[in-house]
N, C-alpha and C positions, 0 to 999 in steps of 0.2 A: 630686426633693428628697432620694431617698434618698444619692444621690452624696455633694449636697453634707452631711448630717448625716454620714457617713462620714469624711468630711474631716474635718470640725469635732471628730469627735473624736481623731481623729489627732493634730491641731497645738492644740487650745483648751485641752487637760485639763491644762497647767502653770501656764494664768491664766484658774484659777476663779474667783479672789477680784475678780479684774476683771471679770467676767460678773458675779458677785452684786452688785457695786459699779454697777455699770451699770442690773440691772433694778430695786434699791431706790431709784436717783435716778429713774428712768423713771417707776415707779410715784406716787410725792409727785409730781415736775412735770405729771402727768396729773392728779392727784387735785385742786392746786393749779391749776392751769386749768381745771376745773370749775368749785370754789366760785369762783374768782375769775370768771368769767362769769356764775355766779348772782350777782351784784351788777348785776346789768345788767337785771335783773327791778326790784328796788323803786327803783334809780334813773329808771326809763323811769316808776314806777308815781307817785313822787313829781312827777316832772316835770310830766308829762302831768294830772298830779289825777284817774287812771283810778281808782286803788282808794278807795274812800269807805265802805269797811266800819269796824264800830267792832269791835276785839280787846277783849279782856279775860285777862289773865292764865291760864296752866294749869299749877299744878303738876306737872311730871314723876316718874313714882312709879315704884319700882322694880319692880312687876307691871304693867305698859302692855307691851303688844306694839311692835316696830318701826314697824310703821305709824302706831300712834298717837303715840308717841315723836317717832318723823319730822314727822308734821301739828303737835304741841304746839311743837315747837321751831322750828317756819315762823312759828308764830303768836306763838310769846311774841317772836321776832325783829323782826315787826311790829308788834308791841303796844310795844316798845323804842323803835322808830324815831317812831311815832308817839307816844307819850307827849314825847318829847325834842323834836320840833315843836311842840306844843303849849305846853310849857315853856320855850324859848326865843326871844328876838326874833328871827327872821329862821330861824327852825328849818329852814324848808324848804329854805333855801341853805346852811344852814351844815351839814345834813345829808347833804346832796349832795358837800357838801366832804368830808366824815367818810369817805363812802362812796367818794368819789372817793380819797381817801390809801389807807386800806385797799387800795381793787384796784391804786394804785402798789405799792404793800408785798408784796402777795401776788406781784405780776406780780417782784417785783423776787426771793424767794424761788425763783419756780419757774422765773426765767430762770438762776438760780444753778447748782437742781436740773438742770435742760437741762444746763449748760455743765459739767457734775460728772458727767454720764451718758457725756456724749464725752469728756473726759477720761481716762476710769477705760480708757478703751477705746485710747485711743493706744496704749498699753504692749504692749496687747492685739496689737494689729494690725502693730506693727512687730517685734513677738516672734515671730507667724508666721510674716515674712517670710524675717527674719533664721535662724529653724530650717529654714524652707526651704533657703536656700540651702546652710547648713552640713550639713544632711542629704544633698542630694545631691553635696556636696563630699564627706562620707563614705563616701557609697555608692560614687563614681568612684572613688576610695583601692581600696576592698576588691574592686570589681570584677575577674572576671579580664581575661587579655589578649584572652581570645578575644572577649567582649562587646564591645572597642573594633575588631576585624580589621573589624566590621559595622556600626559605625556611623561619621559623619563627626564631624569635630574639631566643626567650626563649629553643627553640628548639637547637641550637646551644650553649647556654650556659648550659643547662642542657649536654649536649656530653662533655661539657669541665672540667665540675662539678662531676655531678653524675655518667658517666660513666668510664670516668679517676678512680674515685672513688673505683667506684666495681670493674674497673680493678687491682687496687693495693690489697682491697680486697680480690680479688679470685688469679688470676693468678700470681702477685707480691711474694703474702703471700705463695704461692705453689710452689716458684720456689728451693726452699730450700727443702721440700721434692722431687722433682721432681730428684733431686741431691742426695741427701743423701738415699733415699729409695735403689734406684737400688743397690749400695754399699752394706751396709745393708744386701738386700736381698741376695746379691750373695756371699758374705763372709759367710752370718749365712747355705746358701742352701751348699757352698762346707764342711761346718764344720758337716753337717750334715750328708753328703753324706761318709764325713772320719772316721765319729763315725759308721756309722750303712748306709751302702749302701740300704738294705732290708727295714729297716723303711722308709728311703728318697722317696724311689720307692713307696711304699704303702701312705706314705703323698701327695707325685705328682700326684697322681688315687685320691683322693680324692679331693685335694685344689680347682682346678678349678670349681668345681661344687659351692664353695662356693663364689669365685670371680666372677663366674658369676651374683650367686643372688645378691651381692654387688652391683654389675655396672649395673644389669636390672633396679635400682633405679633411676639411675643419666641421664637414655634416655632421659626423656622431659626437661630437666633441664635448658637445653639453650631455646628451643621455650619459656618456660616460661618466662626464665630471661629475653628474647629482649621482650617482654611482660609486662614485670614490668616496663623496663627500658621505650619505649614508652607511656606508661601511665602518668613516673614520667617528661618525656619531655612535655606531654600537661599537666600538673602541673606547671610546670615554668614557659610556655609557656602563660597560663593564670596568671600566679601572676606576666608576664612580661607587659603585654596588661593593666592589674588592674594597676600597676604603672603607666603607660605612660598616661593613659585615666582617669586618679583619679579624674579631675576636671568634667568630662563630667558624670560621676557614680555621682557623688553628685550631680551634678544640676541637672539632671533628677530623681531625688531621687531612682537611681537603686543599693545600694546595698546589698537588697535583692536579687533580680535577681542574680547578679553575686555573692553571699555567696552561694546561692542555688546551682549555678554552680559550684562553687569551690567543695562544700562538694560533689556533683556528680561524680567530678572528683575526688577525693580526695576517694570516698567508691569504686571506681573500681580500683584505685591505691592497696589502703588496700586488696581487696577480692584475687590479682593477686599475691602481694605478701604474703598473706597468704598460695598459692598453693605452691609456692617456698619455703617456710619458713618449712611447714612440709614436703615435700618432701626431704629436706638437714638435717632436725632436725631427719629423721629416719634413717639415714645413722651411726651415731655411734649404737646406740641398736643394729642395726641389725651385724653389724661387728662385735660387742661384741661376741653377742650373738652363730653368726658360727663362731669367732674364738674360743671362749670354747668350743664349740662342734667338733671341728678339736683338741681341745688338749684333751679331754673325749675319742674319736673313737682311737689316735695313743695309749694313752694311755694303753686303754684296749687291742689293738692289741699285742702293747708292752709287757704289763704286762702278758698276756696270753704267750707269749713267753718264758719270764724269768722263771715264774713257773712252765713251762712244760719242763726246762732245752733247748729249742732248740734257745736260741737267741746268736748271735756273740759277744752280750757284757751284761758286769756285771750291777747289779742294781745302783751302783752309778755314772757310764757310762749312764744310761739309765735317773740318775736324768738329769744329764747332758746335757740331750738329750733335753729331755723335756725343760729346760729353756733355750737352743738357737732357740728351734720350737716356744717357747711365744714370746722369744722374734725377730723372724722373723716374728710373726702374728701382732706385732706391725708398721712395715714399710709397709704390707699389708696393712692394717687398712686406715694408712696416705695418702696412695694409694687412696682407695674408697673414702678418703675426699676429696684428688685431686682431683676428674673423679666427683664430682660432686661440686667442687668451679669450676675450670677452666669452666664445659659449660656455668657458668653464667658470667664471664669475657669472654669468645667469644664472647659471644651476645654482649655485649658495645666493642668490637674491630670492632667487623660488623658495628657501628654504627657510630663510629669514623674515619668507614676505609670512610665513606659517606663523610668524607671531608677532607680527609688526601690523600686518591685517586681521589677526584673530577677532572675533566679535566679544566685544562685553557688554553683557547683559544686565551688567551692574552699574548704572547708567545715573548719573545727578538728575535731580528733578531739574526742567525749566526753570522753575518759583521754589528754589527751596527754603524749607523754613531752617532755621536757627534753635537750634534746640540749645536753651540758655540754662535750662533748670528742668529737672521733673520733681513733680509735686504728688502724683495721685496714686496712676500703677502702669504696670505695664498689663496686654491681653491680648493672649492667643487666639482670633477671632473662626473655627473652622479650619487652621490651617490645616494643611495637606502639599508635599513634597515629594517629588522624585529626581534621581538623577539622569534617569533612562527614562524616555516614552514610553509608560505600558507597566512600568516597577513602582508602586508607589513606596517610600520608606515611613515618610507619614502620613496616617489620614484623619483628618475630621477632629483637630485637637484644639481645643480650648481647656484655656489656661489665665486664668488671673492672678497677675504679684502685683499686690501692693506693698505699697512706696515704707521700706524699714524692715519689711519680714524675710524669711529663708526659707524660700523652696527649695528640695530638694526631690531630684530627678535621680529612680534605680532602678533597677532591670537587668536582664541578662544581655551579654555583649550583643550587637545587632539591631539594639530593640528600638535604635530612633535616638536615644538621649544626647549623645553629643549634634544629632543635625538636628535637633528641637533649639540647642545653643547656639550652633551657628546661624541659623536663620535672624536672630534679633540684631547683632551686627551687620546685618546682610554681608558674610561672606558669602550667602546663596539667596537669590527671593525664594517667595514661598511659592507655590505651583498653583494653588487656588489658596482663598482666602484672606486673612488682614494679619499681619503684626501692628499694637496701635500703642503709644506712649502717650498716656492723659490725653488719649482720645482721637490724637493725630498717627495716622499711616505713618510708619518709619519710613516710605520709598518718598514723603514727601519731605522725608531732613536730609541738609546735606551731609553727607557721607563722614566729612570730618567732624561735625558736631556730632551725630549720631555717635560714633566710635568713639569717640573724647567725653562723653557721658559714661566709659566703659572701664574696667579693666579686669584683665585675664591673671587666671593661674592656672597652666597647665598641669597636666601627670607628668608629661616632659618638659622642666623647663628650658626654656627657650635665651642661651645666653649668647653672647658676642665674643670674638677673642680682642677683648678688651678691658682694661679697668673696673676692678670694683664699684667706681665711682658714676665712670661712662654708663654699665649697666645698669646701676640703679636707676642713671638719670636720662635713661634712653626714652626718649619720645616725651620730654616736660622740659621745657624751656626755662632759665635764669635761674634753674634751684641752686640755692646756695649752701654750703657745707655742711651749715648747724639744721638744716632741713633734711639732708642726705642722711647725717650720723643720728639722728631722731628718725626716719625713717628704719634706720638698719636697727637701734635699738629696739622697736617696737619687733620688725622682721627676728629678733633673737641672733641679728649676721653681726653687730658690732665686736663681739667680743673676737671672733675670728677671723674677723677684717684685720683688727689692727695687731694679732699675732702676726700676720704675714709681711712678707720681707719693707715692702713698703706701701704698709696701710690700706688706705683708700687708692691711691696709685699701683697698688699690685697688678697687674695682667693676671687676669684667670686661666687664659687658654682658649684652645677655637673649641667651642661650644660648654666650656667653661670645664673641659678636663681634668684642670688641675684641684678642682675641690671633690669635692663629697655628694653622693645624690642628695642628703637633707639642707647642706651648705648650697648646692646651687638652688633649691628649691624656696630656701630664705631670700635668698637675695632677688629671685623672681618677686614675691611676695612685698620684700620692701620697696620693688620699683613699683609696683601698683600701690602700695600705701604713699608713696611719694605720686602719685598722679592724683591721688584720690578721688577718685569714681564716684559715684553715685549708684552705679550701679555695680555688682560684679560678680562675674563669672569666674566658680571653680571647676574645671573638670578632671576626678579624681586627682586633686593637687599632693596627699599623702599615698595614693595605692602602692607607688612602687618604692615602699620608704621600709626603715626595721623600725624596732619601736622605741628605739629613745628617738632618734630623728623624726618621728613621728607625733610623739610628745613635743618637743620644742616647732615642730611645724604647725600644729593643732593650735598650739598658744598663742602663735604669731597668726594664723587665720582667724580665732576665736576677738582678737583686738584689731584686725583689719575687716574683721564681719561687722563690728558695731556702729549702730546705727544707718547702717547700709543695704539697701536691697540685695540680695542675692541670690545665685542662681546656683546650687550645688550638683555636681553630677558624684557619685559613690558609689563605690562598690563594696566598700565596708561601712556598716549600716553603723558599727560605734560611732561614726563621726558625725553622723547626721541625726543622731537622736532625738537630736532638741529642738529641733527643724521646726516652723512654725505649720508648715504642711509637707509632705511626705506623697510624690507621685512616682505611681509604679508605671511601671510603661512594658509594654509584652507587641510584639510585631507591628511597631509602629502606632500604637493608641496609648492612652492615659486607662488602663483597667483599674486601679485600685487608686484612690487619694485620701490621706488624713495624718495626724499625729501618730505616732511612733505606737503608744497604743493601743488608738483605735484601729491600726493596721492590722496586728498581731489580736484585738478582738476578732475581727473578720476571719482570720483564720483560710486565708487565699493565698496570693501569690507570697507575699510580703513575708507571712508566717514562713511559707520553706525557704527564701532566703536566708530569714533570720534564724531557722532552727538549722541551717546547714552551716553558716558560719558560726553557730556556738557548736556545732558538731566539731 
């Protein structure tokens, strides 16, 4: 229980007023199902012609104790009913009418007060949900890169999905008995304890033996649940991988293989939650079943009493009894369904809390500074990086770009170049060492300034299933059209912008499908010249191009390089020729630096790059 109170106050503390709203209708629809079952005393007493006592009036005073208060007002209530029989023809029926409307009235009040209780709670429970999810949409935002190198895609959408899911499910849907039970139970136990002390004591010696058997059922019920639930994430997890790889499954003609694997995955998903499915499907029979055997035992206890003359109250007191003990075996009941929905919502909390509490290491300064402008250079001060404790991928690198020149970064794949890039945006700090922008630590800018001094061009570009327009203008605020279509011009995308169905308003596609690799690769290209950077990073933005798209992407990089710091990663040395300086990099160092060449003087690394690609 501690768990889930922990929860509770994480996600509840925004809809107090619907918790308050909740337990004040709880409490009236209990209090009102009381009295309204106290009518079911002097109806049964009139019926039957059991009570033959004569009342007489008792003034109520304001120095009477409770108990006496309480007895004076049972009896002037009776002295009421029966004066009014007495008084009218047919009193006896027409009082039973009387009494019968009232407990319509009352029942009609507290089924009000009930449906006001669940109510106030909707808003409740679907706010949860809904913060859930937007939280860890949050948390995956801010995350860094390195927390996603170790988890899977599918993996993380199923915790957004399915476990969100069965949290609204179980814990959501329980938060309403969770409230309303305790009420409930402890209006119907004190009403019980004011009818008949003797019975209540003899009901509390037994009840727990049967709450126990209840709740021995719902122990495994979370092991299970996170059991189901990891299953159902390597389910997503493969039908995330079958999407991504659909072309590679068909040209090798594998999807047998992976149907086989699906349906593998898919019969241990089934078997797991079948464990959990009858596990929670025996929880109402069995609750039935000891709560009629808890109203059978007071029952007989009871009944044994009355007709051996030794009990404190009369048998239609005793009916009485009986249907506020049913119906206390009902908020019990709701109980055991509780104790066994909530372990299976713990387990998708544990699994959400996997990246709702993940650590980021990528962390705002205190005091951060404001990176308005860079002026000087940027400089690798010793840096040195790993992903792993004990692997380093870089060591010992120092590197100076000044402010308008073109570095360029090659090597064979492995050799550091793309996480020598990513360190300056801090998708990753650096492990030992300084990254410094005219002189200032980049861990001491904050994050958006830093990055917003920046712009990318990936090998893969990176599009939206959206808009021409939307793309280009993803992440720069108020651009206006004649800046977008001047962007695209420059990008070389204008002219096949406005061939398509509707211009700038076209949809591309989810991850921009519907064009061309050198078509999406422009229109990456123009979103960064429409952000214009000061600084910018290419990594291999032409390798995976043919050569006329490669010609019109060169053109549009060669006009989006000028006058601009940059950072080139290549693997086709054509592109980088004119580079202002030329770093080779081999197992994580900088071996060889200089112009094109003086590289190819050296006659090192650089030369058998370059004599293998004229090969």
């Amino acid at each position: 229980m501690k768990d889930l109170f922990r929860f509770l106050r994480r996600f509840v503390r925004p809809y107090r007023k619907n918790l308050v709203g909740s337990i004040v209708f709880n409490i009236l629809s209990a209090l009102l199902n009381v009295v309204s079952f106290a009518l079911i005393v002097p109806i049964l007493e009139i019926l039957f012609k059991i009570n033959t006592k004569v009342y007489e009036y008792i003034p109520i005073a304001g120095g009477m104790s409770l108990d006496d208060m309480v007895q004076a007002f049972g009896n002037n209530f009776y002295y009421t009913i029966t004066q009014f029989i007495q008084t009218h023809h047919n009193g006896e029926s027409l009082t039973l009418l009387i009494l019968g409307l009232v407990l319509v009235a009352m029942t009609l009040v507290k089924t009000g007060c009930y449906f006001a209780s669940t109510a106030v709670m909707v808003p409740l429970r679907t706010g949860i949900v809904r913060d859930m999810r937007v939280k860890i949409y949050d948390k995956v935002l801010s995350l860094p890169m390195s927390f996603f190198s170790k988890e899977r895609k599918g993996d993380i959408i199923a915790r957004m999905s399915g476990d969100v899911s069965e949290i609204d499910n179980s814990i959501a849907s329980s938060l309403d008995m969770l409230i309303k039970n305790p009420i409930l139970i402890l209006v119907y136990m004190t009403t019980l304890f004011l009818i008949s002390w003797q019975l209540t004591v003899f009901t509390i010696v037994v009840g727990p033996v049967i709450i126990w058997v209840m709740g021995n059922i719902g122990r495994k019920l979370k092991a299970q649940s996170l059991d189901v639930q990891n299953r159902w994430s390597d389910t997503m997890s493969q039908m995330e991988e079958t999407l991504g790889g659909l072309r590679i499954i068909k040209a090798f003609l594998a999807e047998g293989k992976m149907s086989s694997r699906f349906v593998r995955t898919n019969d241990e998903l089934r078997k797991a939650s079948n464990r959990v499915s009858l596990r929670q499907a025996l929880a109402h029979p069995v609750s039935e079943f000891m709560g009629t055997a808890l109203i059978v035992i007071v029952l007989w206890y009871g009944g044994t009493l009355i007709l051996g003359n030794n009990s404190s109250i009369s048998a239609p007191e005793f009916i009485y009894y009986l249907t506020i003990l049913y119906s206390v075996i009902n908020p019990i009941k709701d109980f055991s369904k509780a104790g066994y929905a909530i372990p299976k919502g713990m387990a998708s909390v544990e699994r959400i809390d996997k990246i709702l509490l993940a650590d980021n290491n990528i962390t705002e300064p205190e005091n951060p500074v404001e990176a308005d402008s860079f002026q000087h250079e940027i400089r690798y001060n010793g840096v040195s990086f790993s992903y792993e404790a004990g692997r380093e991928v870089l060591s010992g690198i120092d590197l100076t770009i000044p402010r308008g020149k073109t570095i360029a970064l090659v090597g064979q794949s492995g050799s550091g170049k793309s996480t020598l890039v990513d360190l300056l945006p801090r998708f990753y700090d650096v492990s030992a060492g300084s990254i410094t922008i005219d002189g200032t630590d980049i861990r001491n800018f904050s994050l958006k300034s830093l990055r917003g001094m920046m712009g990318n061009v990936n090998q893969e570009a990176i599009l939206f299933n959206d808009t021409f327009y939307n793309n280009i203008t993803f992440g720069v605020k108020d651009a206006t059209m004649q800046q977008v279509i001047a962007a695209a011009k420059i990008a070389n995308a204008h002219d096949f912008i406005m061939e398509s169905e509707n211009g700038y308003d076209t949809n591309i596609g989810d991850r921009g499908c519907l064009l061309s690799g050198g078509q999406r690769q422009r229109i990456s290209i123009a979103r960064a010249i429409l952000k214009n950077p000061p600084i910018l990073i290419l990594d291999e933005a032409t390798s995976a191009l043919d050569t006329e798209s490669e010609r019109l992407v060169q053109e549009a990089l060669e006009r989006l390089m000028k006058d601009r710091t940059t950072i080139a990663i290549a693997h086709r040395l054509s592109t980088i020729k004119n580079a202002d300086e030329i770093c080779v990099m081999h197992e994580g160092k900088i071996v060889e630096r200089g112009t094109h060449d003086e590289l190819i003087a050296l006659d090192g690394y650089y030369r058998k790059l370059n004599d293998m690609q004229q090969l």
